[in-house]
C-alpha positions as CSV (number, residue, x, y, z in Angstrom):
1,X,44.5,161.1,-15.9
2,X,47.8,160.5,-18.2
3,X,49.7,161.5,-15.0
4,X,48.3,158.4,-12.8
5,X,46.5,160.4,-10.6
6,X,43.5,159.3,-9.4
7,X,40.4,160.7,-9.2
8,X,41.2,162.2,-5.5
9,X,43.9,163.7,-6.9
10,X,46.0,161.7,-5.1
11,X,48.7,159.4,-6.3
12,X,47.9,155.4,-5.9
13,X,50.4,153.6,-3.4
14,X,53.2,151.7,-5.3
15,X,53.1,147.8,-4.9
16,X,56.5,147.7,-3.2
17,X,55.2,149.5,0.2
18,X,52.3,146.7,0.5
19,X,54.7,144.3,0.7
20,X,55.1,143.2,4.5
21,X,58.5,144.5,5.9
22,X,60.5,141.0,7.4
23,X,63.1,141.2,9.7
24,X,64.8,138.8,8.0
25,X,67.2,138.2,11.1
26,X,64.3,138.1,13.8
27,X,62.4,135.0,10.8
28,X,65.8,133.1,11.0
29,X,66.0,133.2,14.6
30,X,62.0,132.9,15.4
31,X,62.7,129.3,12.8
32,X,65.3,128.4,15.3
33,X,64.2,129.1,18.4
34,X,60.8,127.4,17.2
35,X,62.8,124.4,16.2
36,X,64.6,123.6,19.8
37,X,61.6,124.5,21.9
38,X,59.4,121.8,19.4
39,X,61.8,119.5,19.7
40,X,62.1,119.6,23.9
41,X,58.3,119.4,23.5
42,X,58.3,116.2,21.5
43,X,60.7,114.6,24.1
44,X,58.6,115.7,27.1
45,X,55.3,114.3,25.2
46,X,57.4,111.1,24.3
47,X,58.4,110.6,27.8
48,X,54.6,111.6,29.1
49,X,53.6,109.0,26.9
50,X,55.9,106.0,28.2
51,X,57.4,106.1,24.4
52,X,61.0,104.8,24.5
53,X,62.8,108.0,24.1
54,X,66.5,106.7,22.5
55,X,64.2,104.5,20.1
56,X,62.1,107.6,19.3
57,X,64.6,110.2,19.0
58,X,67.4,107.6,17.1
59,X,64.3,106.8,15.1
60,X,63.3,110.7,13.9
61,X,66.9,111.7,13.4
62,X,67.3,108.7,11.2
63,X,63.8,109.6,9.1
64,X,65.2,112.9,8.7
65,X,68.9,112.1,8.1
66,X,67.2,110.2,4.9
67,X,66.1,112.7,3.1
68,X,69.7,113.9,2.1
69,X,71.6,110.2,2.7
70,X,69.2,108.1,1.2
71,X,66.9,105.7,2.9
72,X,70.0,103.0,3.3
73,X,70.2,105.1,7.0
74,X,66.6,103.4,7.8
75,X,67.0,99.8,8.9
76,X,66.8,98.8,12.2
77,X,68.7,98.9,14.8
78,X,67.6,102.8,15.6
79,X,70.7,103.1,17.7
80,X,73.0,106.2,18.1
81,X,74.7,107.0,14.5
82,X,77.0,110.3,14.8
83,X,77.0,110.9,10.4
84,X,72.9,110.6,10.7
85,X,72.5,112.7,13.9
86,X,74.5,115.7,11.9
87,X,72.6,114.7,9.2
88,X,69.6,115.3,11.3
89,X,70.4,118.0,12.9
90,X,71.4,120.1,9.5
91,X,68.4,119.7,7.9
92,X,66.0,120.2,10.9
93,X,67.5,123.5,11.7
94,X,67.5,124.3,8.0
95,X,64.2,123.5,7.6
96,X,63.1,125.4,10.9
97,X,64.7,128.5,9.6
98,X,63.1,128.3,6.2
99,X,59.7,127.5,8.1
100,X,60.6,130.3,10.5
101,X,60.7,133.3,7.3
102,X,57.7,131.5,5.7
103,X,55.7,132.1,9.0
104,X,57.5,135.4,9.6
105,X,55.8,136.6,6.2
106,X,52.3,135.5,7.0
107,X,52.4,137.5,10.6
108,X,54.6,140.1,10.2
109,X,51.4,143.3,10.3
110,X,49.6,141.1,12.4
111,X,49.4,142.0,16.7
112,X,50.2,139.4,19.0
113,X,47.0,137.5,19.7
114,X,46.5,136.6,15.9
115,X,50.0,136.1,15.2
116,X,50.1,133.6,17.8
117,X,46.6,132.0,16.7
118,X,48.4,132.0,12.7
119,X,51.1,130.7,14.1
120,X,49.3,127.4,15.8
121,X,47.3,127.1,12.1
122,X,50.9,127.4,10.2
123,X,51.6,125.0,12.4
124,X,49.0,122.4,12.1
125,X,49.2,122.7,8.0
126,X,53.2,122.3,8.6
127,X,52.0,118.9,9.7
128,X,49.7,117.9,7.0
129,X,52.3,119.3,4.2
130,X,55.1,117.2,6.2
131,X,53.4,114.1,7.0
132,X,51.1,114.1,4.0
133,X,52.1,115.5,1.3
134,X,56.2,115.3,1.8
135,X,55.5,111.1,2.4
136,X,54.9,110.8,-1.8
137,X,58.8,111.7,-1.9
138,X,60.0,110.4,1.7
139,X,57.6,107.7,2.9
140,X,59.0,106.7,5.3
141,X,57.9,109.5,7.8
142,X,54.9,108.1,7.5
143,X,55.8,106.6,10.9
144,X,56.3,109.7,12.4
145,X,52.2,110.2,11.9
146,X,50.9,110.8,15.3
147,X,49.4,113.1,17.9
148,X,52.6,114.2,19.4
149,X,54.0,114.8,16.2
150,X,51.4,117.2,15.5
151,X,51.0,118.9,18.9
152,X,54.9,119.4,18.3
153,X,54.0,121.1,14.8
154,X,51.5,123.5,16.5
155,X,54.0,124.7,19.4
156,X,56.8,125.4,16.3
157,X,54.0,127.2,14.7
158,X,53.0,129.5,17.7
159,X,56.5,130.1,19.5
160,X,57.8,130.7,15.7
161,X,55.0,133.8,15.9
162,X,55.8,134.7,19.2
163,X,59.5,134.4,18.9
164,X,59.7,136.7,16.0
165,X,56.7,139.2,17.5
166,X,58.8,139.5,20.6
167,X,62.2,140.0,19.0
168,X,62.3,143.0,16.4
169,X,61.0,144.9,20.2
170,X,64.2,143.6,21.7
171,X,66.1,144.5,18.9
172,X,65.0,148.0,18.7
173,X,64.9,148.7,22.7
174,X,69.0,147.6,22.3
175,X,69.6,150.3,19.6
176,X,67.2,153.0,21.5
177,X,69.3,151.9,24.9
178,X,72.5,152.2,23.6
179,X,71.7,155.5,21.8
180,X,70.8,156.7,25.0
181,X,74.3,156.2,26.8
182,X,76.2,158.1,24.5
């Protein structure tokens, strides 16, 4: 057996072809995707709930601004600020687009149905990792702790999933459709 054949006489699998192929393009895009669509879901559930949007929205961007300005961006008044809102903005989408591989990796051999249901439990320990664990080094988002906060975690999770299930087929139909025209 010096040869590393086994006992089939067949040669064992190298590790490198269990590895799950990511379309690495389709993650970053499935993260961002994820990230708009959860964040038009938390307005929509604000504003179902008679929350003050501005208030909320102001408030979120400024919880999130934090965590690369420093919590001096905090106080009241939670009123439009354009340096926080880019602040915001750049580290959401950052942080949807590294959440968007991280899922991609966990789903990428999986079909549709339990991608989608792996997606809404990424999704619902996205929550408890942000709003529980993250809050020993930002505490301040402890406010954000709520059920619209974590419905909003479980819809990044699932259209993440299907966002990056449904893309690498567009992707490939493109490239079979435009090999057909010429």
């Amino acid at each position: 057996m010096a040869d590393n054949t086994s006992v089939a006489g067949t040669r064992p699998r190298p590790l490198k072809n269990d590895m799950p192929s990511i379309q690495w393009r389709s993650a970053a895009f499935a993260g961002i995707a994820a990230g708009v669509t959860a964040t038009i879901v938390q307005i929509a559930l604000w504003w179902a709930a008679s929350e003050p949007l501005a208030a909320m929205l102001f408030r979120d961007a400024r919880l999130a601004a934090a965590i690369v300005t420093g919590r001096q961006v905090l106080p009241p008044p939670a009123t439009f600020d354009w340096s926080s809102m880019l602040v915001a903005t750049l580290v959401h989408f950052s942080l949807s687009i590294a959440y968007g591989l991280t899922v991609s990796v966990f789903i990428s051999r999986m079909s549709m149905t339990p991608a989608l249901l792996a997606g809404a439990v990424f999704g619902a320990c996205l929550y408890a990792i942000n709003m529980y664990g993250f809050t020993i080094i930002f505490p301040w988002f402890a406010a954000a702790r709520d059920w619209i906060t974590a419905a909003t975690h479980v819809v990044f999770g699932v259209v993440a999933a299907a966002v990056y299930k449904i893309q690498p087929l567009r992707t490939s139909n493109r490239a079979g459709s435009r090999g057909a025209r010429t």
